[in-house]
N, C-alpha and C positions, 0 to 999 in steps of 0.2 A: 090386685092392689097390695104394697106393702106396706105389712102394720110394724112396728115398731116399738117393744115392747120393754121391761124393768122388771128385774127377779132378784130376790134376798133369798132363793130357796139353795139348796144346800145339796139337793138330788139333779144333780147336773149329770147327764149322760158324757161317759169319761170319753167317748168316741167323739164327741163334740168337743172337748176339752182336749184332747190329742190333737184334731185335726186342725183346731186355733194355733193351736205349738205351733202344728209344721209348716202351719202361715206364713210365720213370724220365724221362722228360723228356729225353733229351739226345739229341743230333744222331748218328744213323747212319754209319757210317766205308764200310760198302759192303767187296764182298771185298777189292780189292786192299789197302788200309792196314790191316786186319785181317791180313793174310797177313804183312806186315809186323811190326806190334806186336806177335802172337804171335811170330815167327821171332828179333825180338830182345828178347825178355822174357826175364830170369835165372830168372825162376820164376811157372806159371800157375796158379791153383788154381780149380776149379769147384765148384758143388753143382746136382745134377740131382734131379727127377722126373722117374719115368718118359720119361727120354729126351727132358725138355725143361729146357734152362739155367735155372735158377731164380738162380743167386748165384754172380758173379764175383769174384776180385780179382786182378791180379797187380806182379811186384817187375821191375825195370830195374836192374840194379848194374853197376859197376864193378870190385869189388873190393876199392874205397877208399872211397866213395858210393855211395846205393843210395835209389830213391826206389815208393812204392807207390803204385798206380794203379788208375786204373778199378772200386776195392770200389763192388759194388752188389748188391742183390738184387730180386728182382721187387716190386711193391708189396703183393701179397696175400699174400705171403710176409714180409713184415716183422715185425720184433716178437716173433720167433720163436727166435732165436738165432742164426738162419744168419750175418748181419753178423760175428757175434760170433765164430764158427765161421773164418770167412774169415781175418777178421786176425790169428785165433791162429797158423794154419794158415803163415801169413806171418810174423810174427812169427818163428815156430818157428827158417823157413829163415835169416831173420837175426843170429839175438840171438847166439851164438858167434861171429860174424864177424869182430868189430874194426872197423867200418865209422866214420869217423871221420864224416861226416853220414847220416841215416836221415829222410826226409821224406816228407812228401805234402802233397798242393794238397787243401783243402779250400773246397768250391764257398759261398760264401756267400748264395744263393737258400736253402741247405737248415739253418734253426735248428737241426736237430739232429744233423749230422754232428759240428759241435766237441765238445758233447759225451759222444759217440761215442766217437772220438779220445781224448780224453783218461780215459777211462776204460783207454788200454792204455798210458799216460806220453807221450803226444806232446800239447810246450805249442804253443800258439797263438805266431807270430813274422809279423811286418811286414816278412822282409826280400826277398818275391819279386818280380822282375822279367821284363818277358820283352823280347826284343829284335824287336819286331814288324816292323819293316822288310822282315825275311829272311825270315819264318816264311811258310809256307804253309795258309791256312785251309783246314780240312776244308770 
């Protein structure tokens, strides 16, 4: 029988969190930057089957800004709610806040993230940059 389960815990096995990546198409972080991203994330939220990571997202704040990250679900899981589940989940931890920006990077390979997005009030904006010089590629 499969139970279906909800996690705020922060010790997420990175081998779970790797192998969602290569679900979804996106590039594996491996433990160490995993151990990182978790350790400073303001809020992680999971959804499990039986003991395996089906739908991630989690929040990075400041206090004053606060950006969401990483929402994904497996792909055979899609379509289901869980997405849906995720950003409430997130949402929840923000919406009292006062956070004077609330963002996310939406991957433009995937048609249907934007409108995703914007079913919870987050509009589409042109003004991201990133200062690639410094940055370090995974």
């Amino acid at each position: 029988m499969s139970t279906i389960k909800e996690s705020k815990e922060k010790n997420i096995d990175y081998k779970q969190l790797d192998s969602l990546w290569k679900a979804i198409g996106w590039k594996p972080r491996g433990e160490k930057r995993w151990a990182e991203v978790l350790k400073n994330s303001s809020f992680v939220f999971s959804i499990w089957e039986n003991n395996n990571l089906i739908g991630f997202g989690r929040i990075m704040g400041d206090g004053v800004m606060c950006m969401f990250y990483d929402i994904d679900v497996l792909p055979k899981y899609q379509r289901k709610g869980l997405g849906t589940r995720i950003k409430n989940r997130l949402i929840e931890q923000i919406k009292n806040k006062r956070y004077v920006s609330i963002g996310l990077f939406a991957w433009g390979g995937n048609s249907k993230n934007i409108p995703f997005y914007e079913k919870f009030g987050f509009k589409k904006v042109s003004t991201g940059m990133e200062l690639e010089k410094y940055m370090k590629r995974e």
